[in-house]
C-alpha positions in Angstrom: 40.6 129.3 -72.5 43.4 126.9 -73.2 41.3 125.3 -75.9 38.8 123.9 -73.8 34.6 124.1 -75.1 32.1 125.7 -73.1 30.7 122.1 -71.8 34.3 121.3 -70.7 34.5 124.6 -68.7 31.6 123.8 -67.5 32.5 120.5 -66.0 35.4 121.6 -64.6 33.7 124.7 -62.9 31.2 122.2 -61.1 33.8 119.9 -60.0 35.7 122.6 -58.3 32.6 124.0 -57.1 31.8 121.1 -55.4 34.7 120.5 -53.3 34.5 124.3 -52.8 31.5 123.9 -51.1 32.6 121.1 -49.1 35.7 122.6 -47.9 33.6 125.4 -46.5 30.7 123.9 -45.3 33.1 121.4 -43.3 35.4 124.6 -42.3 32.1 125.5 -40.8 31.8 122.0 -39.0 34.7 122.0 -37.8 35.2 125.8 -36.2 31.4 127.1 -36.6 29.0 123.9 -35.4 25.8 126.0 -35.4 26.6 127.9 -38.8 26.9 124.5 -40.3 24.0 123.3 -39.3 21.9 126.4 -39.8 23.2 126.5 -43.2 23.8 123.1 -44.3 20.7 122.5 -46.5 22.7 124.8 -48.7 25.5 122.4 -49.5 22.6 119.9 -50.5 20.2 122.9 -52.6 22.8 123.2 -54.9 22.5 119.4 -55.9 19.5 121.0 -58.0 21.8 123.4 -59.8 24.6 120.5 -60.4 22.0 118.2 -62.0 20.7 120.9 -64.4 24.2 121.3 -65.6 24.4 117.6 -65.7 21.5 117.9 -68.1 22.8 120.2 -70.0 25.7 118.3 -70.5 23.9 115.1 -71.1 21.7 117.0 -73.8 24.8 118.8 -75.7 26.0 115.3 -76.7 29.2 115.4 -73.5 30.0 111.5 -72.6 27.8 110.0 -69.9 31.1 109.9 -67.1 31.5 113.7 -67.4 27.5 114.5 -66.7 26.5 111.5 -64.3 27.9 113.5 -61.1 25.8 116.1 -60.9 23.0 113.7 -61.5 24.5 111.8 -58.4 25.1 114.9 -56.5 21.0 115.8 -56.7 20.3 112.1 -55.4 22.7 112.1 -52.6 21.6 116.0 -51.8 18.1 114.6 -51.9 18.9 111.9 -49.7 21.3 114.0 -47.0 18.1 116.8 -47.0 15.5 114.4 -45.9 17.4 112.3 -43.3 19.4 115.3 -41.9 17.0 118.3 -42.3 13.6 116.6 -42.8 13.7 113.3 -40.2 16.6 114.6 -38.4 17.9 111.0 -38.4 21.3 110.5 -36.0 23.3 108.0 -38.3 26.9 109.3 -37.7 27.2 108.1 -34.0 26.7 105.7 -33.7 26.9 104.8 -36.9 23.5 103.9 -38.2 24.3 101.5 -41.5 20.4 102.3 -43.3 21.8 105.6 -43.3 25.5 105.8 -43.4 26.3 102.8 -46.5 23.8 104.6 -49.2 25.1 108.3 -47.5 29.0 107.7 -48.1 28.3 105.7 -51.6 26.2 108.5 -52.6 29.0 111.3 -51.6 32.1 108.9 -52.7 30.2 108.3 -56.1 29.4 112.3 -56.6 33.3 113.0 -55.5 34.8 110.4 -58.3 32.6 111.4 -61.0 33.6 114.8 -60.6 37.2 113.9 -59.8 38.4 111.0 -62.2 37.0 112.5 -65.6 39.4 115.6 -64.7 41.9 113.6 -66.2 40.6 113.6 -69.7 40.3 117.1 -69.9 43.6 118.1 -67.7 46.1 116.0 -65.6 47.1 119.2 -63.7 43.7 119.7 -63.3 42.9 116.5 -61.6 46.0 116.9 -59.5 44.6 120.4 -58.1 41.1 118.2 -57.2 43.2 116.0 -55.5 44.5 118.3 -53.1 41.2 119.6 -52.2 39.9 116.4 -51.9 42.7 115.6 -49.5 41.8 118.6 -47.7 37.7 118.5 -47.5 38.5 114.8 -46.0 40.5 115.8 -43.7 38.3 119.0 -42.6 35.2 116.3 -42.9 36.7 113.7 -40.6 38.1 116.1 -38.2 34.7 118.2 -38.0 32.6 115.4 -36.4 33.0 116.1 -32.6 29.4 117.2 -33.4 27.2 115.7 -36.2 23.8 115.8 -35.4 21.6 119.0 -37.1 19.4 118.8 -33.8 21.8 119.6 -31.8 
């Protein structure tokens, strides 16, 4: 496809599966509150499924920025689980900085190192992420009227 290798495809289909998820787990936040929560731990499962294609790409020789997000995503996904699902920790208001600083670095870092090695690969491509990154922040910051999973 368009001269790209399997590992490429394969980076670019996580990437856009990411923000997939995101868009549609916040849709869910924002106009389905108890869907969200009773199906949020999937957002965060699939961190498992991002960092075995991470190692995949790690082990097929693909340049550490393209396969270090999905390593990322499993260690925020880890991280999200047990304060959201496991401790049930209320850190988005108020804002609870333990939680929140490593939360948002965690989820900005995942975000950029799918986002920025688009580039290499496709400038349209990147340009596409772009937009859905526009759009799954503005579905995230407009979905938090409710943020706690025990409610």
């Amino acid at each position: 496809m368009f001269g790209l290798n399997g590992l490429q495809l394969l980076f670019i289909s996580w990437a856009f599966l990411f923000q997939i998820i995101l868009i549609v787990h916040f849709s869910f936040r924002k106009w389905a509150f108890t869907q969200a929560v009773r199906y949020g731990w999937f957002v965060y499962s699939v961190g498992v499924l991002a960092a075995g294609a991470s190692l995949l790409m790690l082990l097929k020789g693909m340049e550490w920025f393209f396969w270090i997000g999905g390593l990322i995503y499993l260690v925020w996904a880890a991280f999200g689980f047990v304060v959201e699902y496991i401790n049930k920790v209320e850190w988005r208001q108020p804002i609870f900085w333990p939680v929140f600083g490593p939360y948002v670095l965690l989820y900005l870092a995942t975000t950029m190192f799918y986002w920025f090695p688009l580039a290499r690969i496709s400038k349209p491509l990147w340009y596409i992420y772009a937009l859905l990154f526009i759009a799954s922040t503005i579905l995230n910051i407009t979905s938090h009227q409710k943020t706690s999973v025990a409610s």
